[in-house]
N, C-alpha and C positions, 0 to 999 in steps of 0.2 A: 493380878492387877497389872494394867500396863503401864509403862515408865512416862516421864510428861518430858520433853526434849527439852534443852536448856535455849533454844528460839523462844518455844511458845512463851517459857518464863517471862526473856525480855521481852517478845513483841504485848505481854500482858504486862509489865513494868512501864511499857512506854506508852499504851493504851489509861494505864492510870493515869503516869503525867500529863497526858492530854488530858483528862476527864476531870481532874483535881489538879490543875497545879500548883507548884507550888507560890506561896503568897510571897515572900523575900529572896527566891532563887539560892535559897540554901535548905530549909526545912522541907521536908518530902511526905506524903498522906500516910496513912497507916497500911494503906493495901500497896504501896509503894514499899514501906519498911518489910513489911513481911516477905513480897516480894524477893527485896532485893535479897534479905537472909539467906531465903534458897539456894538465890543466884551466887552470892559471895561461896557457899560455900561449894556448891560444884565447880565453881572454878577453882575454889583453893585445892579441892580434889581431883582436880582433872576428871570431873562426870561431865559426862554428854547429858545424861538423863537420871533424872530422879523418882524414883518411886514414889505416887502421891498417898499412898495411905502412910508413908513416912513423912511427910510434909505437914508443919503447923498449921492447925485447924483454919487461923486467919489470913494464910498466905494461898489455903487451897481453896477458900471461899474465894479471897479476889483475883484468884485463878479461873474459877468457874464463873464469875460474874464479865469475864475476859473472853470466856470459850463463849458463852452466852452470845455473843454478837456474831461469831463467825455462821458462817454457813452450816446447815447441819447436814445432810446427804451431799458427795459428790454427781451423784443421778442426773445425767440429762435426758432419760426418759427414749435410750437407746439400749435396752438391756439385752445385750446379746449371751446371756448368760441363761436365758430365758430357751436359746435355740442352742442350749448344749455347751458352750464354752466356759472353758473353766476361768478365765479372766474377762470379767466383762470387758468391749471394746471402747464404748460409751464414758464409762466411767473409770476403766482398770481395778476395780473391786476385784476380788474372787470372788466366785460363786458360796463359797463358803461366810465371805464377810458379808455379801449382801443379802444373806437367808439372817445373818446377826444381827445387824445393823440397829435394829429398833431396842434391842434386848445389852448391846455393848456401852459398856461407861464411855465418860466425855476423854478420858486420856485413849482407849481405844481405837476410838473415832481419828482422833488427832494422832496417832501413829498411823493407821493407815492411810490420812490425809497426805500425810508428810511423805511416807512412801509412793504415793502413785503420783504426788505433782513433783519430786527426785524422779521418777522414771519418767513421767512426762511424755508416756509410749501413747494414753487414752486418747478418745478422740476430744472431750474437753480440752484437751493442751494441746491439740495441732490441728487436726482436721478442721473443725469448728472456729478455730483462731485466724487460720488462711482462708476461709470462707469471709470472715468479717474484715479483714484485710480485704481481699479482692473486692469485697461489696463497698469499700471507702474508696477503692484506685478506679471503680464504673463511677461512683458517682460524681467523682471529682472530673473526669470525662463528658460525663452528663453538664455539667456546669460548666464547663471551658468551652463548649459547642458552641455556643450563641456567641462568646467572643471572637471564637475564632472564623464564623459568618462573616460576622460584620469587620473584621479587619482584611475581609479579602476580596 
């Protein structure tokens, strides 16, 4: 089983407090309590990651009710892993994790998420990203035109 990072813990701690908060600004939800359990004790321990079939039945339900929102494939539907390479470029999967993918648990998934948006090498985190940048500095060009006519 794969380990669940102590991020995803708090960014699902703080995904509660939004979704349930709390009523008096001191008492906290119960997917909140179990939550923070977790979390209290990997920091007491100095773990990065916790093993979730070690984890309280109702702290990995509202963990999984947490994962449930996120994204489920990194896939942008540029699988170059398709023409031989062993790291897709598209996504940064291996060819290994993306023949898994449909068959891998939600902590799985969430380790290799974490690893390829830390590498940040794929094309979803740069290629793609400087395209949609460049496509906001044309248009903002585009709209400045007609001012810059008429002021001259």
């Amino acid at each position: 089983m794969a380990a669940l990072h102590i991020t995803d813990i708090e960014s699902a701690i703080n995904w509660w407090r939004e979704k349930k908060p709390s009523p008096d600004g001191i008492t906290a939800c119960a997917e909140v309590l179990a939550l923070a359990e977790v979390y209290a004790l990997m920091v007491y321990y100095h773990e990065t990651e916790c093993d979730e079939d070690s984890m309280p039945e109702t702290a990995h339900a509202a963990w999984l009710a947490w994962y449930s929102t996120m994204p489920d494939a990194p896939c942008i539907a540029i699988c170059s892993t398709s023409q031989g390479d062993g790291i897709c470029k598209g996504c940064g999967r291996s060819f290994e994790e993306v023949q898994r993918w449909t068959s891998m648990s939600p902590a799985e998934k969430r380790a290799t998420w974490r690893r390829i948006t830390q590498e940040g090498t794929a094309w979803r985190f740069n290629r793609y990203a400087e395209r949609a940048l460049s496509g906001e500095a044309e248009a903002v060009a585009v709209a400045a035109e007609p001012a810059a006519r008429a002021a001259s």
